[in-house]
PDB file of N, CA, C and O in Angstrom, chain B, residues numbered from 101:
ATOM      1  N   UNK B 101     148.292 220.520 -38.319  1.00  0.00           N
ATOM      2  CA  UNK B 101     149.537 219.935 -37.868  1.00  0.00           C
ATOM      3  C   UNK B 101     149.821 220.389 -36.440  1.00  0.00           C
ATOM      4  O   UNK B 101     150.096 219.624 -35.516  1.00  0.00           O
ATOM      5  N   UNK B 102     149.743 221.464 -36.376  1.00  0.00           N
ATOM      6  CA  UNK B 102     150.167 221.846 -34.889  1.00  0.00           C
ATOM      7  C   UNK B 102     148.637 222.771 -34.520  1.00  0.00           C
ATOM      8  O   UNK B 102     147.787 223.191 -35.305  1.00  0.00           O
ATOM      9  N   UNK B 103     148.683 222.836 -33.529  1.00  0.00           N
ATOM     10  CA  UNK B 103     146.947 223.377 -33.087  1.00  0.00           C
ATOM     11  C   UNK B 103     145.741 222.950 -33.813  1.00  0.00           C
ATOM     12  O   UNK B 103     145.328 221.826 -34.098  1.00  0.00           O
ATOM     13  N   UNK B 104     145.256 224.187 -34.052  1.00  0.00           N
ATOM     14  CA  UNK B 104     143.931 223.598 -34.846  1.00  0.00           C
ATOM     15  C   UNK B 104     143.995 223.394 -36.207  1.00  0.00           C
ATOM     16  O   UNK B 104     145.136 222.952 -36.337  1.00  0.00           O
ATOM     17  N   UNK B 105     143.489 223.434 -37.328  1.00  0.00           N
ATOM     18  CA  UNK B 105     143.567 222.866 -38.542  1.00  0.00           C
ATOM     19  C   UNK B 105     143.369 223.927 -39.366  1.00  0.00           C
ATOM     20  O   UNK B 105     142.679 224.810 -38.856  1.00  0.00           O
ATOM     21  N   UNK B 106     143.709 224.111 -40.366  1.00  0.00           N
ATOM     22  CA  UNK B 106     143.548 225.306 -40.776  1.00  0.00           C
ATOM     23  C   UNK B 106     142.046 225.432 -41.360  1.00  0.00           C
ATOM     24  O   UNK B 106     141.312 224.483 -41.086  1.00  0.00           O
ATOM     25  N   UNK B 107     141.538 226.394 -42.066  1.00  0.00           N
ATOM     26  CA  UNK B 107     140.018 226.603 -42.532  1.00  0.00           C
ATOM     27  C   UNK B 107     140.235 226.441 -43.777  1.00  0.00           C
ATOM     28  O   UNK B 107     139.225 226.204 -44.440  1.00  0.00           O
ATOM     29  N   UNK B 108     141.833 226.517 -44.677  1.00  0.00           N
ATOM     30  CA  UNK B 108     141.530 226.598 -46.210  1.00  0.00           C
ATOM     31  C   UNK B 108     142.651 225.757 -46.507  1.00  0.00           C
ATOM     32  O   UNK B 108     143.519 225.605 -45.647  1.00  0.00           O
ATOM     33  N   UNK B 109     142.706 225.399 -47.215  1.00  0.00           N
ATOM     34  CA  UNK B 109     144.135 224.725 -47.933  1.00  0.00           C
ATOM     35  C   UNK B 109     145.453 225.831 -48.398  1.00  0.00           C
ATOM     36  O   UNK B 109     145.346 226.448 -49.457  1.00  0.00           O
ATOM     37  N   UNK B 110     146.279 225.953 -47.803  1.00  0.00           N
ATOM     38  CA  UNK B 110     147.542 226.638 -47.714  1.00  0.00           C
ATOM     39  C   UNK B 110     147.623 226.838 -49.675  1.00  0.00           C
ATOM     40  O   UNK B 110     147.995 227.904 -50.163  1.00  0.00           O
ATOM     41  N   UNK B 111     147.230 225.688 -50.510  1.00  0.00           N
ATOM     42  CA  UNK B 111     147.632 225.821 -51.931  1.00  0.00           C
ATOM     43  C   UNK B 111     146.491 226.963 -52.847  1.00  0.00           C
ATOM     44  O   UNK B 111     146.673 227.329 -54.008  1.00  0.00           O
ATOM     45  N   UNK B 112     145.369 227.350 -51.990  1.00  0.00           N
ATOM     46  CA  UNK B 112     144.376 228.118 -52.197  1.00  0.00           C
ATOM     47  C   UNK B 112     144.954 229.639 -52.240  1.00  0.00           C
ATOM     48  O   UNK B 112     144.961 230.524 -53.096  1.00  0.00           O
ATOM     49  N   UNK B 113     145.515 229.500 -50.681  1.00  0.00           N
ATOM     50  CA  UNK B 113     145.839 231.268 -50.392  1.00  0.00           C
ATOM     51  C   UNK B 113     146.816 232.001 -50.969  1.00  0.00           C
ATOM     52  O   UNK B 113     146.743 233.138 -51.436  1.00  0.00           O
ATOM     53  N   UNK B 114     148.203 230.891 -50.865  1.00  0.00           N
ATOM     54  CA  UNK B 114     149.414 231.690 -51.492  1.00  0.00           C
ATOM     55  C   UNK B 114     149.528 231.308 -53.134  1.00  0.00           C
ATOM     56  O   UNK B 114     149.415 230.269 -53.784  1.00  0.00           O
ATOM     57  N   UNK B 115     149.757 232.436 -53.381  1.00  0.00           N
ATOM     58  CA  UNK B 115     150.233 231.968 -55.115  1.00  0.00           C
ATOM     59  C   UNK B 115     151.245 230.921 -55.243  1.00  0.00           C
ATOM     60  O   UNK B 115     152.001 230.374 -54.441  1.00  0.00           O
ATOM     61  N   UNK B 116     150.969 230.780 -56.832  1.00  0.00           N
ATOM     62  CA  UNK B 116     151.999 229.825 -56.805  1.00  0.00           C
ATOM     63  C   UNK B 116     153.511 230.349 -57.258  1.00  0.00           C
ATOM     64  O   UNK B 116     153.729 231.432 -57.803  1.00  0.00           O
ATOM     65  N   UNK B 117     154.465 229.392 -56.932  1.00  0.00           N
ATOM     66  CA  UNK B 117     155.620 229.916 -56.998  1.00  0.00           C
ATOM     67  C   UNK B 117     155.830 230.460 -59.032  1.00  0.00           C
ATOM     68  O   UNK B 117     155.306 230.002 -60.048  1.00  0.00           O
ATOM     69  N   UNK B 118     156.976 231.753 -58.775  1.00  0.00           N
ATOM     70  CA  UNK B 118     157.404 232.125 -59.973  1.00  0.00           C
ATOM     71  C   UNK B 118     158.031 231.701 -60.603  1.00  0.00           C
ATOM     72  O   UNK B 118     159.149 232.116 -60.297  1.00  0.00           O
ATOM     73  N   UNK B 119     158.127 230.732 -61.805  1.00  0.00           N
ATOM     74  CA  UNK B 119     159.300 230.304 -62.163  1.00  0.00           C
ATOM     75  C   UNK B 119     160.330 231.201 -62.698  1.00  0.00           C
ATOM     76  O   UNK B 119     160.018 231.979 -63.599  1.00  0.00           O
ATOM     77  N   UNK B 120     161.458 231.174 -62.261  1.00  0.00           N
ATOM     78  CA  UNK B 120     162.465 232.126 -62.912  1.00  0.00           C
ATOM     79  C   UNK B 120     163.678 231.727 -63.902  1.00  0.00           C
ATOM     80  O   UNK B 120     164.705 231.141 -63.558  1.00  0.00           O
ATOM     81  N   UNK B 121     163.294 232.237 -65.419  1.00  0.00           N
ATOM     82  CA  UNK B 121     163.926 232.037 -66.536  1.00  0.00           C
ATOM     83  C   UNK B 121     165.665 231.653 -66.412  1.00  0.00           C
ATOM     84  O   UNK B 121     166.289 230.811 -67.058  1.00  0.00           O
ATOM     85  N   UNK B 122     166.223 232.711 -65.214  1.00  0.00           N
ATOM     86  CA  UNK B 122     167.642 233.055 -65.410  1.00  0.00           C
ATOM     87  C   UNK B 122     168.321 232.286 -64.141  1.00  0.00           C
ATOM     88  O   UNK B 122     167.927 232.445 -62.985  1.00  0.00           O
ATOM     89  N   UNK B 123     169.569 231.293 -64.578  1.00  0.00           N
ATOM     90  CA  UNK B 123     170.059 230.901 -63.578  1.00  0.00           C
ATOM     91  C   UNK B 123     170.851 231.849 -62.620  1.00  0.00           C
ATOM     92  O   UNK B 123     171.730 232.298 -63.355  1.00  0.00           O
ATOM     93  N   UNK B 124     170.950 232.174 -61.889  1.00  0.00           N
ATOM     94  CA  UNK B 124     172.032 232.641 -60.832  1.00  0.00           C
ATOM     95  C   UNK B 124     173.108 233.257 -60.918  1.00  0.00           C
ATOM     96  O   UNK B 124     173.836 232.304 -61.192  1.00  0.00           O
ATOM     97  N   UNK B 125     173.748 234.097 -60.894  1.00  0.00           N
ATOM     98  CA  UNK B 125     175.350 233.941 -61.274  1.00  0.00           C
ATOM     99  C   UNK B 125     175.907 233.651 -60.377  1.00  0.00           C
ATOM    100  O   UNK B 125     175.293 233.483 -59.323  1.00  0.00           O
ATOM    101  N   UNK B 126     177.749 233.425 -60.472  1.00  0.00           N
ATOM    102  CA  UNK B 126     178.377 233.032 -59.613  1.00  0.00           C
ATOM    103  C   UNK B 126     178.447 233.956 -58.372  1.00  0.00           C
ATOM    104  O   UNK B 126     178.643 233.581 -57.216  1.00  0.00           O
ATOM    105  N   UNK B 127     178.190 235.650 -58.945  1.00  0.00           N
ATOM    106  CA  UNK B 127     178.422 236.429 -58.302  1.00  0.00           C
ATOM    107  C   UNK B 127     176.893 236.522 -56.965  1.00  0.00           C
ATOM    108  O   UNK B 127     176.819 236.860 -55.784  1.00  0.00           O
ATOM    109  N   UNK B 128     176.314 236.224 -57.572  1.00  0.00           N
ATOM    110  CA  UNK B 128     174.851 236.305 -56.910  1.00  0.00           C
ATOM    111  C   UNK B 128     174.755 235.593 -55.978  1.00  0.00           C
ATOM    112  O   UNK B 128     174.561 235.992 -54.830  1.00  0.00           O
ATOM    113  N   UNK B 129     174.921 233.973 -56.451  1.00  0.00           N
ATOM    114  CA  UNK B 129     175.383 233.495 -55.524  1.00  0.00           C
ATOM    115  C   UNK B 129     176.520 233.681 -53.933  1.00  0.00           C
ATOM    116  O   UNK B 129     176.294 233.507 -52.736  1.00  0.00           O
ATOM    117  N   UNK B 130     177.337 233.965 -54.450  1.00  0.00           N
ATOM    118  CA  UNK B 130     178.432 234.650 -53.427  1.00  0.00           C
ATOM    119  C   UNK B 130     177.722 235.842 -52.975  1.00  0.00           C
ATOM    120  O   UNK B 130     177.937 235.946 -51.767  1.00  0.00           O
ATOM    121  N   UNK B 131     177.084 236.651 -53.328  1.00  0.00           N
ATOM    122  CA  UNK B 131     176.713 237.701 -52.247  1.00  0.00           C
ATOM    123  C   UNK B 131     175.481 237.122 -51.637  1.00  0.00           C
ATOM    124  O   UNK B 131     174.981 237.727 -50.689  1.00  0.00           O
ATOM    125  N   UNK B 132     174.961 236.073 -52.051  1.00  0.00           N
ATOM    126  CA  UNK B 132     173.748 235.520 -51.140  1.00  0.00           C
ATOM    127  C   UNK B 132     174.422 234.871 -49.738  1.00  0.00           C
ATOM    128  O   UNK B 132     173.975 235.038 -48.604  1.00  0.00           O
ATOM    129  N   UNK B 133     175.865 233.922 -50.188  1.00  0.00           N
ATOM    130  CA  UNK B 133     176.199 233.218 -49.653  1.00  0.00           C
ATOM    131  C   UNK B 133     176.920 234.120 -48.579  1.00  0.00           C
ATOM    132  O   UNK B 133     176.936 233.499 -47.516  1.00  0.00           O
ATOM    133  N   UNK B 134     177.604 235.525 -48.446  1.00  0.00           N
ATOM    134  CA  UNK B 134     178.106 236.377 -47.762  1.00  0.00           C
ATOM    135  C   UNK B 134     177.212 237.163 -46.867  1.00  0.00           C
ATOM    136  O   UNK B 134     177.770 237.578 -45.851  1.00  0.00           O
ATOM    137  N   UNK B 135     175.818 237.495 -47.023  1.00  0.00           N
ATOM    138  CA  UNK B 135     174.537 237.935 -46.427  1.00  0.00           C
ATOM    139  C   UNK B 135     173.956 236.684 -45.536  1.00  0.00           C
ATOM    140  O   UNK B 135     173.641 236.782 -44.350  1.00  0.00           O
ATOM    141  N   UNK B 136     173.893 235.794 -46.126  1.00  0.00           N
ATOM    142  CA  UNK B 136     173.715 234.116 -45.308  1.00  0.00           C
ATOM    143  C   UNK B 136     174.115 234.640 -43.969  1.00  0.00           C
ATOM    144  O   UNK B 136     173.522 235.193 -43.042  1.00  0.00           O
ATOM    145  N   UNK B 137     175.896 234.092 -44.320  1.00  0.00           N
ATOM    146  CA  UNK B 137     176.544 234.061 -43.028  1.00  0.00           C
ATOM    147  C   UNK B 137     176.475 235.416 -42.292  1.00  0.00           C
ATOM    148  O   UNK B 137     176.160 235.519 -41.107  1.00  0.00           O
ATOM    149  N   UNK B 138     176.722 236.199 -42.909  1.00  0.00           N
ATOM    150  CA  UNK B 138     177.032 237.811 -41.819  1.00  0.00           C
ATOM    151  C   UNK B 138     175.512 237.666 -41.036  1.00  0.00           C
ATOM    152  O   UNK B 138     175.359 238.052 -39.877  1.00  0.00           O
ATOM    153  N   UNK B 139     174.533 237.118 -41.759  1.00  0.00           N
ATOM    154  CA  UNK B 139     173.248 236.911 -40.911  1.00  0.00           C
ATOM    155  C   UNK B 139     173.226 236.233 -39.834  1.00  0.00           C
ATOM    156  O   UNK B 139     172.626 236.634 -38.836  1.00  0.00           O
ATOM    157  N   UNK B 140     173.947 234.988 -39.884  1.00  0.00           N
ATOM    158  CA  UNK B 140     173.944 233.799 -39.170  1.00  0.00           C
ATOM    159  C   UNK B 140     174.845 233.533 -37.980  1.00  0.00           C
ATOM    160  O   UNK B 140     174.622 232.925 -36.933  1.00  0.00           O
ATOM    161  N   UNK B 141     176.419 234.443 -38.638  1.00  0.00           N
ATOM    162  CA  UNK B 141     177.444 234.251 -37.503  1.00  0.00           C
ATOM    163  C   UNK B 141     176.676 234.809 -36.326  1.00  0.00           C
ATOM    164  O   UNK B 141     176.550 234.060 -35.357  1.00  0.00           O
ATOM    165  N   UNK B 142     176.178 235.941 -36.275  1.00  0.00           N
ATOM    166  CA  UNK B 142     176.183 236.564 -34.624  1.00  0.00           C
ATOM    167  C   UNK B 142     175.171 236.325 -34.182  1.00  0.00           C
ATOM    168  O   UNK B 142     174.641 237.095 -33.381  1.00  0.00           O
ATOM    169  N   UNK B 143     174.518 235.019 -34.632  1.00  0.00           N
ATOM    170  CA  UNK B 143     173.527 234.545 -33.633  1.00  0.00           C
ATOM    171  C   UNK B 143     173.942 233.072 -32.890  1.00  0.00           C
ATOM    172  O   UNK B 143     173.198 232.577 -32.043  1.00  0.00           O
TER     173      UNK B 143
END
């Protein structure tokens, strides 16, 4: 895509994703969503 091409197929090297049993909580969410921004504002 950009430069040269790669030598292997990207679906070879990285594992595959984990599926994870447990939804989220509300709370989890909100501290993801509070780390987000405090990340994001001061740039």
């Amino acid at each position: 895509m950009f430069g040269r091409h790669p030598r292997q197929p990207l679906d070879l090297c990285l594992p595959s994703p984990v599926s994870v049993d447990q939804i989220p909580t509300a709370t989890d969410l909100s501290d993801y969503r509070k780390r987000l921004l405090a990340d994001l504002l001061p740039a």
